[in-house]
N, C-alpha and C positions, 0 to 999 in steps of 0.2 A: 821585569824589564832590566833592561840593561844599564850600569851607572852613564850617566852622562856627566862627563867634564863641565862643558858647557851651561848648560844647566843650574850644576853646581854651582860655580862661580857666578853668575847671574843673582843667587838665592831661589830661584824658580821651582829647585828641586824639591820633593815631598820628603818629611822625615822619615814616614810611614811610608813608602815607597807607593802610595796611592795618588791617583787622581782623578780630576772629575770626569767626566766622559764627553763635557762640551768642550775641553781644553784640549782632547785629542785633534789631531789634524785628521780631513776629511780628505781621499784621494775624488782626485777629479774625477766626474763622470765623465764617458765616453757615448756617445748614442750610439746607435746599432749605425744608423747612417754614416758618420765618421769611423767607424769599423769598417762597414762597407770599402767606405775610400780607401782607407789604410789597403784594404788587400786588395783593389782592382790595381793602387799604386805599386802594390811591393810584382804582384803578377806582369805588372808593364815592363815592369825589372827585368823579372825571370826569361820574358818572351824575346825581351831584347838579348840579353845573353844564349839565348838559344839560338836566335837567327843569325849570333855574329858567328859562335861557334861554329855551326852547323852550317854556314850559309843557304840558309833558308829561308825564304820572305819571308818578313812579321804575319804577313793575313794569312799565310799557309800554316805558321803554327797555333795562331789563335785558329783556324776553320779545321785543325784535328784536335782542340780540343772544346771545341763546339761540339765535335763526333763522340770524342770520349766520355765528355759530360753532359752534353744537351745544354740548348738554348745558345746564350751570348753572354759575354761580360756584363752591357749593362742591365742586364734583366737577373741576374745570376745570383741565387743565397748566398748568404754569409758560408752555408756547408757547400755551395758549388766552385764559388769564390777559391773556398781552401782546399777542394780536390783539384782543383784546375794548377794551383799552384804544387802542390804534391807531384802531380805527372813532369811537371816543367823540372822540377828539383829534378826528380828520380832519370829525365834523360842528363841533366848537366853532371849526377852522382857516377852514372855507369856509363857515359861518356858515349850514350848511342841514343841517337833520334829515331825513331821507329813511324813518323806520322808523313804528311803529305810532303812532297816536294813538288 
């Protein structure tokens, strides 16, 4: 590990540059559910920036990529979730919308 200042000054730091493993900090869990959100939010994003660009209705580019991937957002995996968002990127990347108008 790396010296910490902080730490140091405190006294907190190990001499032995050891410590215990319940003193470690635990990163937050995420559930799959809160995942979920995260990308139907970041994809609401993407769809907006696509219909402003493009001027294309919101429901036209979410019902091409209903075609592209199957089903609907809110029914949609975690792995549909992230290709739905991949097509959004990849028309704002090469600056061509290719779905319904």
């Amino acid at each position: 590990p790396l010296f910490n200042p902080a730490a140091f000054a405190a006294g907190t730091a190990f001499a032995d540059g050891e410590h215990d493993a319940d003193d470690a900090p635990t990163a937050p869990s995420i559930t799959a559910a809160e995942r979920k959100e995260s990308l139907r939010r970041s994809l609401h994003g993407l769809v907006t920036r696509v219909s402003s660009r493009f001027n294309v209705e919101h429901r036209k580019v979410h019902a091409t990529l209903n075609q592209r991937v199957g089903g609907n957002v809110a029914t949609a995996t975690e792995r549909e979730l992230d290709l739905r968002r991949r097509v959004a990127e990849s028309w704002l990347v090469r600056d061509k919308y290719d779905g319904l108008r």
